[in-house]
KOLLUM-323336 format. One record per residue (C-alpha): x, y, z. Coordinates in steps of 0.02 Angstrom, whole numbers, plus 50000, padded with zeros to 5 digits. Layout:
BEGIN
<pt X="X" Y="Y" Z="Z"/>
...
This chain:
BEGIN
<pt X="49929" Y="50317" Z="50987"/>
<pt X="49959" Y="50230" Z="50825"/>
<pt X="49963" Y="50036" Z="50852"/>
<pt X="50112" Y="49983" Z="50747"/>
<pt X="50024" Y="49803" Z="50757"/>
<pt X="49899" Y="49877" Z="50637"/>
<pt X="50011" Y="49887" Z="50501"/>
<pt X="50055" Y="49728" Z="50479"/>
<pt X="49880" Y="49683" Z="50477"/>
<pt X="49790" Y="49801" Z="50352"/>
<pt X="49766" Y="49755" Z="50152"/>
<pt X="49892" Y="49710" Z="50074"/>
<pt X="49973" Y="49638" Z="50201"/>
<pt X="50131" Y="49753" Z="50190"/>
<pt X="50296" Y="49735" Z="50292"/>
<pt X="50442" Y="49833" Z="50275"/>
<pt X="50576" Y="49702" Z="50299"/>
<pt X="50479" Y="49583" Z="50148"/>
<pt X="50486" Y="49754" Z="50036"/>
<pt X="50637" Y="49704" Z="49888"/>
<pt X="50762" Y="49812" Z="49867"/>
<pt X="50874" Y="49816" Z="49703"/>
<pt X="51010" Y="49945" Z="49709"/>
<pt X="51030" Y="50028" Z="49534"/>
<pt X="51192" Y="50033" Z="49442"/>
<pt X="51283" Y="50214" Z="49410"/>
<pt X="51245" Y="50246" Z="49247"/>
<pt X="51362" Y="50309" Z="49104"/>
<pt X="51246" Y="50344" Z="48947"/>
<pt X="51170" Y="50501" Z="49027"/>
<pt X="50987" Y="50446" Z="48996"/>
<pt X="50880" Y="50612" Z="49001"/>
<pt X="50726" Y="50574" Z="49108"/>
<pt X="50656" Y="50741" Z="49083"/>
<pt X="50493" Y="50765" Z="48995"/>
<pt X="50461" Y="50575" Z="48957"/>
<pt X="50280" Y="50546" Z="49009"/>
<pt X="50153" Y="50621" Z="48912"/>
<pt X="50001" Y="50682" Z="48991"/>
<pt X="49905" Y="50538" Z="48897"/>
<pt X="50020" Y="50397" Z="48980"/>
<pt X="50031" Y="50485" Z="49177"/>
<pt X="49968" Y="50353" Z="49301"/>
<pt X="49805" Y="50455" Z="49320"/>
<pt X="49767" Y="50461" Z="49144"/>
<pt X="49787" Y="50272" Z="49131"/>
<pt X="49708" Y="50220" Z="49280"/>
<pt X="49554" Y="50090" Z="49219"/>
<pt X="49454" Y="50139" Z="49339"/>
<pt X="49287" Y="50225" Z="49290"/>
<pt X="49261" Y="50302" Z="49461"/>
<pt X="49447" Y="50361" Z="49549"/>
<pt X="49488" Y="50382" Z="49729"/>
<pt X="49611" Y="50466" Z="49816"/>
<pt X="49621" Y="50494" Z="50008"/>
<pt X="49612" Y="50694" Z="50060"/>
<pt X="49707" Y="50794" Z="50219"/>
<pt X="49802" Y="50655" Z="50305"/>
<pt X="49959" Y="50784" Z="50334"/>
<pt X="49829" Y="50869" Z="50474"/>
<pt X="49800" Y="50846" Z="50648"/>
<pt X="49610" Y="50802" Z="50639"/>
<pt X="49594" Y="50784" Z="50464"/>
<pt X="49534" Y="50870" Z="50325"/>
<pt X="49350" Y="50851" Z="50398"/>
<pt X="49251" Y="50897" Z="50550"/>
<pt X="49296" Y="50956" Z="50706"/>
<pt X="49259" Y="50875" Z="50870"/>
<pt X="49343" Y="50782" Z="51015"/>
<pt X="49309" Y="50604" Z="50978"/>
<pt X="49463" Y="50481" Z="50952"/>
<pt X="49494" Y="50449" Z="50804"/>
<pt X="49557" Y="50584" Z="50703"/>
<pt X="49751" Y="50588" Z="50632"/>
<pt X="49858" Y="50642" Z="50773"/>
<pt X="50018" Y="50685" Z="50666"/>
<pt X="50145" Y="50634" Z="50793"/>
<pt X="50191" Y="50490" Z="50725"/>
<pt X="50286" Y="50465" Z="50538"/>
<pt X="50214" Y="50279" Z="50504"/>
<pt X="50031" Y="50340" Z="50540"/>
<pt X="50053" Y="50413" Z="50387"/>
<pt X="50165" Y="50305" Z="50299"/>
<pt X="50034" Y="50163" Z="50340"/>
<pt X="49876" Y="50235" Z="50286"/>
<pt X="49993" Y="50297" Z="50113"/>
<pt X="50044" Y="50127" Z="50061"/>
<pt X="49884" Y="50026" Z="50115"/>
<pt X="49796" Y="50158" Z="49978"/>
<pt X="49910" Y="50108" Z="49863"/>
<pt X="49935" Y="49917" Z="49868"/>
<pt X="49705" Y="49941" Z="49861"/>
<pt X="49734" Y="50059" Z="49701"/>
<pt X="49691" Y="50229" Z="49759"/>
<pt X="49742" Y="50352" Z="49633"/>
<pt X="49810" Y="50503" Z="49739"/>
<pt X="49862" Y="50556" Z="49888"/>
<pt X="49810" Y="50758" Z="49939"/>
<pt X="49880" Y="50847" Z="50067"/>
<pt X="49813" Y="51010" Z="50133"/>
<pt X="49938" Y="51156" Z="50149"/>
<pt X="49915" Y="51209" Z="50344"/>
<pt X="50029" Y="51345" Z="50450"/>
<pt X="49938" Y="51385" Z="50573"/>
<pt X="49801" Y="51271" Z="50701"/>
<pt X="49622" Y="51299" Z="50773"/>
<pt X="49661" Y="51277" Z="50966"/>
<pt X="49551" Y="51210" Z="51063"/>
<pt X="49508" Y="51034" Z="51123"/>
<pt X="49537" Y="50967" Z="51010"/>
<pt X="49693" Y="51043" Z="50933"/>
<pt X="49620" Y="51023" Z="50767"/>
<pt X="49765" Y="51072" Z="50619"/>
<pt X="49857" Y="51112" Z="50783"/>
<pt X="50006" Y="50997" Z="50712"/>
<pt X="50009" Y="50974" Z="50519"/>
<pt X="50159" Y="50902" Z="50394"/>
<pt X="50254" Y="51029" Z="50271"/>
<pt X="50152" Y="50960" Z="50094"/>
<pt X="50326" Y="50963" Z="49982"/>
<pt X="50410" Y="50860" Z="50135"/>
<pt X="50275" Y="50759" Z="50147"/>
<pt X="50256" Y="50719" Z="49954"/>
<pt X="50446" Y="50682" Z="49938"/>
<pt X="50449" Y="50538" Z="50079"/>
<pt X="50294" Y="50475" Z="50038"/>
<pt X="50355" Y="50456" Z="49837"/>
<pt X="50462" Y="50338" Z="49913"/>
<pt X="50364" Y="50259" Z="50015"/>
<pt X="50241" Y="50211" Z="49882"/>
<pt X="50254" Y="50143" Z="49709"/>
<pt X="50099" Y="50185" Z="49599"/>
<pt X="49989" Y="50312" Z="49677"/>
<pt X="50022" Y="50479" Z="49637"/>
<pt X="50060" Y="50608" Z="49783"/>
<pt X="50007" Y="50801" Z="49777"/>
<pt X="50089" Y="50945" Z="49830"/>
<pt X="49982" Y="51069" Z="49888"/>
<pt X="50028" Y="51229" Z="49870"/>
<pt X="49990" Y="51420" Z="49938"/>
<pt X="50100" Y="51514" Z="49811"/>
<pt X="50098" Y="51683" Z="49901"/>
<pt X="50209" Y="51578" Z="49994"/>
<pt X="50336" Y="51493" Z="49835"/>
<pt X="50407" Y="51589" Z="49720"/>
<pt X="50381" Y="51504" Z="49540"/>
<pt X="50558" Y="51463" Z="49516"/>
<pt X="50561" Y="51401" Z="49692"/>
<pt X="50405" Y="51287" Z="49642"/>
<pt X="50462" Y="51234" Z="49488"/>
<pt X="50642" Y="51167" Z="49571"/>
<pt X="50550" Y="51074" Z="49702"/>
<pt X="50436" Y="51011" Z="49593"/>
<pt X="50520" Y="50938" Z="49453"/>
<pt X="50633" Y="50840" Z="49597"/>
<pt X="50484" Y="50790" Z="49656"/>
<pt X="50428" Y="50709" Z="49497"/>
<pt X="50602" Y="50627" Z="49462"/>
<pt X="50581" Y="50557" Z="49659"/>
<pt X="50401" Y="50486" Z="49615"/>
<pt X="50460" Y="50419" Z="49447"/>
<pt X="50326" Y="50553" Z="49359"/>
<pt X="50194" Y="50509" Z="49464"/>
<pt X="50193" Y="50688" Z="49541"/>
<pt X="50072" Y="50830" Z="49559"/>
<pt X="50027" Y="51002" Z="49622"/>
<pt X="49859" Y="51070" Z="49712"/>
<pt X="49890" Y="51274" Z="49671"/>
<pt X="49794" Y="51352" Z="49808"/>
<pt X="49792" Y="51569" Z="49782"/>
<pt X="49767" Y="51589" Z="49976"/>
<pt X="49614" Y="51536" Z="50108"/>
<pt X="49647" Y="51599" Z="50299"/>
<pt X="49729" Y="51763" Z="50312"/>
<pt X="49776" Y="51747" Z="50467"/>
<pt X="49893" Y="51613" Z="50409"/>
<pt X="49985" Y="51751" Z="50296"/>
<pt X="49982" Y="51870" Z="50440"/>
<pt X="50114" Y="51746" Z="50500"/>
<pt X="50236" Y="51781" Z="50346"/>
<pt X="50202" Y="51944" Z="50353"/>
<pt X="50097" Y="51978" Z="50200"/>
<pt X="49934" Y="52024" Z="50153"/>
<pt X="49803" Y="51904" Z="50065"/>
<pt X="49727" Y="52023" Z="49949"/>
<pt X="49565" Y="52025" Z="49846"/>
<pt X="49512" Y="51880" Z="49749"/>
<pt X="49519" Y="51966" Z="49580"/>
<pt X="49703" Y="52004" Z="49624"/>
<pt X="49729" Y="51842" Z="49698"/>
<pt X="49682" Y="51760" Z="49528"/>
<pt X="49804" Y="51862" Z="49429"/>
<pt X="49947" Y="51854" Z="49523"/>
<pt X="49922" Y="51657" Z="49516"/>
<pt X="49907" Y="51639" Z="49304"/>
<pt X="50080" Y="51744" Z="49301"/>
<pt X="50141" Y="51612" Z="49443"/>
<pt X="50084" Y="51479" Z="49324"/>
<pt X="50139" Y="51571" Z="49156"/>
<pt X="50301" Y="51552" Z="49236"/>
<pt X="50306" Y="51390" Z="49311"/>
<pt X="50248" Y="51322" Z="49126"/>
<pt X="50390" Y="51409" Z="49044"/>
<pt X="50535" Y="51352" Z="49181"/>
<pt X="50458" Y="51142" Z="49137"/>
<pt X="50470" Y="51198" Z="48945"/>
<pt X="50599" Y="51288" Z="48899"/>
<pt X="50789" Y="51267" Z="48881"/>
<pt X="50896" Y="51428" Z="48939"/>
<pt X="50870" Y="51580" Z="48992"/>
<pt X="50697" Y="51701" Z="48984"/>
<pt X="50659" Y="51860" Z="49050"/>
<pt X="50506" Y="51886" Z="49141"/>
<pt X="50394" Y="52052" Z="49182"/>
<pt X="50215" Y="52051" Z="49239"/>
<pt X="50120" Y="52145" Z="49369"/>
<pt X="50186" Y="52054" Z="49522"/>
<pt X="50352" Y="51955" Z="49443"/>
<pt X="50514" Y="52037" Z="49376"/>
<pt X="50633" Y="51895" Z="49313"/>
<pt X="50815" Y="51918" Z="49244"/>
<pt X="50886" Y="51770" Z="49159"/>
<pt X="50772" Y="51607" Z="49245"/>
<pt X="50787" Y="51468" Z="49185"/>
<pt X="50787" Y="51285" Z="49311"/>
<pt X="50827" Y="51122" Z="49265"/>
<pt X="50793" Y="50949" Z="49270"/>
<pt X="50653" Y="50969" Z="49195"/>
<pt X="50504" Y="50859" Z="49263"/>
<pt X="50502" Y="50679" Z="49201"/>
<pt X="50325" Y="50735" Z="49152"/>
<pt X="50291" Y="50842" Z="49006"/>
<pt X="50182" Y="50956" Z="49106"/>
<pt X="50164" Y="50862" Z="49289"/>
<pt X="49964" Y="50865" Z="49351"/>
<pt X="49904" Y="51022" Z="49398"/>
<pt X="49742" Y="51044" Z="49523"/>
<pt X="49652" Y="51186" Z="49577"/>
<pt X="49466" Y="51208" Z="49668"/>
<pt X="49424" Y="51375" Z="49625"/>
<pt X="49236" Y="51407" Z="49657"/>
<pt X="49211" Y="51593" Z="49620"/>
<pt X="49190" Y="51624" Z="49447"/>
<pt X="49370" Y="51714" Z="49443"/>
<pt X="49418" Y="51538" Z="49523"/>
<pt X="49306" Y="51411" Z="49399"/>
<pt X="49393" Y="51536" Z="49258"/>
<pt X="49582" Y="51509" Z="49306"/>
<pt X="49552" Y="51326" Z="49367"/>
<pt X="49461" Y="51270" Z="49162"/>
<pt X="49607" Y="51360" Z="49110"/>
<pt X="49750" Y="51305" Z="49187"/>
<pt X="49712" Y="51128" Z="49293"/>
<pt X="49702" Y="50941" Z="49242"/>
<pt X="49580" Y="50902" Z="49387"/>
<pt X="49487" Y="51046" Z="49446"/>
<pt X="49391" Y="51026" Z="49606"/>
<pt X="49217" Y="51062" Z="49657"/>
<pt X="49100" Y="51073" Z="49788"/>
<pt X="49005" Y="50921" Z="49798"/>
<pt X="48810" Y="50908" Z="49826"/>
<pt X="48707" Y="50795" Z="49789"/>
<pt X="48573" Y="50876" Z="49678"/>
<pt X="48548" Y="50939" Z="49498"/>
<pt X="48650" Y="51089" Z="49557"/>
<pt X="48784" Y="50991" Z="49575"/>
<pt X="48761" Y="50915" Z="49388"/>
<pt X="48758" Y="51088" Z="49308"/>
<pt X="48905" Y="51131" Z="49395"/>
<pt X="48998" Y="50981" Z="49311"/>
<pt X="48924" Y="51023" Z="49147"/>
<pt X="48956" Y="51208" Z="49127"/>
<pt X="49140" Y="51172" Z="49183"/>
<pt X="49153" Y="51022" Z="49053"/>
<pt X="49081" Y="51146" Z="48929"/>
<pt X="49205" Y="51278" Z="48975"/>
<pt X="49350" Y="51174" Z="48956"/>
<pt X="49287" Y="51110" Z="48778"/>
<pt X="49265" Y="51284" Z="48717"/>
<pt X="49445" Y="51321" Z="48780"/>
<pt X="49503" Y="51159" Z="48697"/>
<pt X="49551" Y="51084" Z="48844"/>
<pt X="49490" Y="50923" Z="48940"/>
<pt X="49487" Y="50909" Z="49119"/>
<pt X="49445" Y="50792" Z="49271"/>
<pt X="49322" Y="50842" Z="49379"/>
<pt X="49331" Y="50785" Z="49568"/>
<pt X="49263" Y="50815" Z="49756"/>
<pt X="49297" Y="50796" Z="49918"/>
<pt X="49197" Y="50680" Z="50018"/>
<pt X="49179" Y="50635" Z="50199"/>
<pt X="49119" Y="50450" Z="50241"/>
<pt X="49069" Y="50372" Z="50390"/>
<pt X="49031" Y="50209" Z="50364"/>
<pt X="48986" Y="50065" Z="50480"/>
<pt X="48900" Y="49889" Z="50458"/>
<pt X="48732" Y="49966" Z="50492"/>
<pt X="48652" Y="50133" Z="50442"/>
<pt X="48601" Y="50155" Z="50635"/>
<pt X="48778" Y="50134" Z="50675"/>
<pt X="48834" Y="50252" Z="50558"/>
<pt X="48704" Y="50376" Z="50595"/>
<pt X="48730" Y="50341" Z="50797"/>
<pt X="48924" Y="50398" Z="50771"/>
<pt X="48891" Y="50548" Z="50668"/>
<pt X="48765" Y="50617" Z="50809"/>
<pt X="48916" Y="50584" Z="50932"/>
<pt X="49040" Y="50659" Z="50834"/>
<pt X="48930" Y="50821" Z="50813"/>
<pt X="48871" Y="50827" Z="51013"/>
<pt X="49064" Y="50797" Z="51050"/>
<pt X="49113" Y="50961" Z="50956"/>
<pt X="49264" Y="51089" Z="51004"/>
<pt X="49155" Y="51250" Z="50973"/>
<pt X="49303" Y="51351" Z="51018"/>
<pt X="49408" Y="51286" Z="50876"/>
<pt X="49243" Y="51295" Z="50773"/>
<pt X="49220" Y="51452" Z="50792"/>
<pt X="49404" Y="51510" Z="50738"/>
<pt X="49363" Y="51396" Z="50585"/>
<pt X="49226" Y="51510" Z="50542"/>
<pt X="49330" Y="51664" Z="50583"/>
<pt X="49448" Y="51619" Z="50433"/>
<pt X="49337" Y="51580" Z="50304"/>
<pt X="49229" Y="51725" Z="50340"/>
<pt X="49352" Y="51853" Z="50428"/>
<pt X="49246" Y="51894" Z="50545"/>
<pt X="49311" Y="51858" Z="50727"/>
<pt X="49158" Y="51948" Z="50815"/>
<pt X="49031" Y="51877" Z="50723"/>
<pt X="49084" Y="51707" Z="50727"/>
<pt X="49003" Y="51637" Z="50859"/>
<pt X="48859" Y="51707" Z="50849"/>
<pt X="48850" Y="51632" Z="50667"/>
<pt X="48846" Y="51448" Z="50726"/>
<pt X="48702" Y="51498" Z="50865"/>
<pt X="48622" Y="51573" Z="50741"/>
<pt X="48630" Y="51446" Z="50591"/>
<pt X="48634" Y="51273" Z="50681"/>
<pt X="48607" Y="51175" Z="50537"/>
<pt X="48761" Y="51254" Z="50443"/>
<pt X="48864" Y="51247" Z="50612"/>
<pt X="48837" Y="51044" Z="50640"/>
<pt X="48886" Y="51022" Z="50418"/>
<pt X="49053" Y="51110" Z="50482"/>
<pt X="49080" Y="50985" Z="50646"/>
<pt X="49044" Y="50863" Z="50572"/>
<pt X="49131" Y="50874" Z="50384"/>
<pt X="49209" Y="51036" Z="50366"/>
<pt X="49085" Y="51100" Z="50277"/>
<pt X="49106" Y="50969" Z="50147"/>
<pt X="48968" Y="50833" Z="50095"/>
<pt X="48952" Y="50679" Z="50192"/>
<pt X="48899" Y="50483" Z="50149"/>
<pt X="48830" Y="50400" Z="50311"/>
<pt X="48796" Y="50207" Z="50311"/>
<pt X="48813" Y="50033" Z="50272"/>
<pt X="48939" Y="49982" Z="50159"/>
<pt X="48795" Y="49949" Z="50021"/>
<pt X="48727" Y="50128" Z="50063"/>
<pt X="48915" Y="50201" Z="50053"/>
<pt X="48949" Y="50113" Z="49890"/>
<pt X="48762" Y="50169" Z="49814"/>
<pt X="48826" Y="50345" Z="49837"/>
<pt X="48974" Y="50330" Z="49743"/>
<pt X="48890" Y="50267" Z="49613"/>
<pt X="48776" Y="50419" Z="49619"/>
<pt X="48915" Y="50529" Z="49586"/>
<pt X="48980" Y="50457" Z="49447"/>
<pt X="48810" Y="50425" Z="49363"/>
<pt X="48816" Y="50624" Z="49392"/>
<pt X="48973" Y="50633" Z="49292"/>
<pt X="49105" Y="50638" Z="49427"/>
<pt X="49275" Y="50575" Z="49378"/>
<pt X="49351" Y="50565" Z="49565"/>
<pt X="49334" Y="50577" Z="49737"/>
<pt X="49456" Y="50617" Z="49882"/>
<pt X="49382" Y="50523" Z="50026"/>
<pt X="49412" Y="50581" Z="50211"/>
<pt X="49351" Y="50490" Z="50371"/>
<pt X="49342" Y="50512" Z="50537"/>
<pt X="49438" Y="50376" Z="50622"/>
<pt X="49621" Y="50320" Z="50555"/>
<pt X="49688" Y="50195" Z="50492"/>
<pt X="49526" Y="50101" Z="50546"/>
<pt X="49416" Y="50174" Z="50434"/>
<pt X="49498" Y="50187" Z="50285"/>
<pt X="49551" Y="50008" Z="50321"/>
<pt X="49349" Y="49978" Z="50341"/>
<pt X="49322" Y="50060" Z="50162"/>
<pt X="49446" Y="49951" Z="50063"/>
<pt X="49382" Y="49786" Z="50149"/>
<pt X="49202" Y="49824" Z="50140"/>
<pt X="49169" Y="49946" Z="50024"/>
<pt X="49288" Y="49935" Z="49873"/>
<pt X="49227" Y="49766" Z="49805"/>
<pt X="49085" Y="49833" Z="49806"/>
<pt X="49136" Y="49966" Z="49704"/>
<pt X="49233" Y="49827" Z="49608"/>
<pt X="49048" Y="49739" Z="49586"/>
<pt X="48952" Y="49870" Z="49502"/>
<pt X="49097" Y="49920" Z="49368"/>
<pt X="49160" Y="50080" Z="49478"/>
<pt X="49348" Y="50001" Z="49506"/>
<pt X="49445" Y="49858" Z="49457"/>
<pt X="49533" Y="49718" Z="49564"/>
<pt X="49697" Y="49790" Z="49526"/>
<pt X="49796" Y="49794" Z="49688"/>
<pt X="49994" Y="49780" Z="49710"/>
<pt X="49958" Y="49617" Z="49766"/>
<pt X="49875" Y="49545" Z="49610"/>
């Protein structure tokens, strides 16, 4: 159960009742909000920070990370859980918040993504909630039709104050579209249907009036949506991997994730996508996802990450496998018969991990920017302790070696 006592301890120090509130007038000159921020002035293109952090999958029940019964993980059954762990990021300067856009849980145990928030819902109260960081939608768009998405999204960016973004996501568990009736499709078709979904969700931001619209998958008579967002073109990110994915994401994203590692392959990957997006005269941010367990001692850390992984819920594992692999049958015998693989995905997802001290934590960081990363979306394995752990012990250390500034709401 989340302790409400926490929140009035964390950084920051932040209580509700202290929060000012000034009431703003009606106003009669008809200011137009829409399309004010350039892309060069959004709070993520300004941020001073050389290294940028968000926090990744709080919206889930377990996290974005591994699976396993421990305590710890987000529960989702209570609104200031999240509310907390949103504002202490921002008051410590955390660039983003990322949700992850979940229908349908694991089972298990552990009921891992057994709960999870709606990500538009979620973005909307937290843009109120918070006053710098900027929140992400994430987005399945099988799911939103384009003039759907570009309604929600532009009143999303007027609720944030332009501090708004959107994580496109083509489709990942089928199963999950099973639910809405529909089929996932091939990647190649995937990727198309998603640049017309963009082409039109660029053209609804841009232009004033009507258009007509016919493509492959959309037929539009007269579309048209307005406000427009208070951002010329609000933050777009996508993590395609596949080379039909890297393609759309250089093409169309501001931040484009990818999968982290930490190895030369991982350096090639950031310069052939940097590369890309200079020969298709764009620039773009490149971030990862990474897990972190950190305690004051690398024993400590290492001690929890062996109980996380012996404390797994193989029967939610293995349905994890099943969707990124769609093969039900074969996925248990998978993790028998690659146990290195399996205990990656108990313990992170799949995703890298950091385990140690805060020193060893905050050396690690600094590896990945040396290696050209521009940003990381953190998850952990305990909430709001660890994340509370991170900012207190971690971040000035981060602070100390030129990765982040001292720039908190509190300053």
């Amino acid at each position: 159960m989340f302790d409400q006592q926490v929140a009035t301890r964390s950084v920051g120090e932040y209580r509700p009742e202290e929060k000012e509130v000034s009431m703003p007038s009606p106003s009669t000159d008809r200011t137009v909000a829409d399309g004010t921020i350039p892309k060069s002035q959004t709070l993520i293109a300004t941020s001073p920070n050389k290294l940028k952090l968000g926090i990744f999958g709080i919206n889930l029940a377990g996290g974005a990370g591994g699976i396993s019964t421990m305590p710890g993980p987000m529960k989702v059954n209570n609104w200031e859980e999240q509310k907390h762990i949103a504002i202490m990021a921002d008051r410590a300067g955390f660039e983003v918040l990322v949700p992850v856009s979940r229908w349908k849980g694991l089972g298990g145990s552990s009921g891992h993504w057994d709960r999870s928030y709606e990500t538009w819902a979620w973005g909307a109260a937290l843009a109120e909630a918070t006053e710098r960081i900027q929140i992400f939608t994430t987005c399945a768009i099988p799911l939103f039709h384009p003039v759907m998405a570009a309604k929600l999204g532009a009143t999303l960016d007027h609720i944030s104050g332009g501090r708004w973004g959107l994580n496109i996501v083509p489709g990942w568990f089928a199963s999950e579209f099973k639910m809405f009736g529909m089929d996932l499709g091939d990647r190649e078709s995937r990727y198309k249907y998603a640049q017309e979904w963009v082409d039109i969700l660029d053209r609804l931001w841009s232009e004033k009036g009507e258009f007509d619209f016919e493509g492959e998958f959309f037929k539009l008579e007269g579309a048209e949506s307005a406000p427009k967002p208070m951002q010329t073109r609000p933050t777009i990110m996508n993590a395609g991997q596949s080379p039909e994915g890297q393609k759309f994401a250089v093409e169309n994203a501001d931040m484009i994730y990818i999968k982290l590692r930490h190895n030369d392959e991982c350096r090639k990957t950031i310069e052939a996508i940097r590369a890309q997006a200079a020969a298709a005269g764009r620039e773009v941010a490149i971030w990862g996802n990474l897990d972190v367990i950190c305690k004051p001692t690398e024993q400590e850390a290492r001690d929890f990450a062996d109980a996380w992984t012996k404390a797994s819920d193989d029967e939610a594992l293995g349905r994890f496998v099943e969707g990124i692999t769609g093969s039900d049958s074969a996925s248990m015998d998978f993790l028998r018969e690659n146990p290195e693989t399996a205990n990656i995905l108990r313990l992170s997802g799949g995703g890298e991990s950091v385990i140690g001290s805060p020193e060893q934590i905050a050396a690690a960081l600094q590896g990945y920017s040396d290696m050209g990363m521009d940003g990381l979306a953190l998850t952990f394995h305990e909430y709001p302790e660890a994340v509370e752990y991170f900012i207190s012990d971690v971040h000035p250390l981060l602070v100390k070696a030129g990765l982040r500034t001292e720039h908190s709401l509190d300053s």
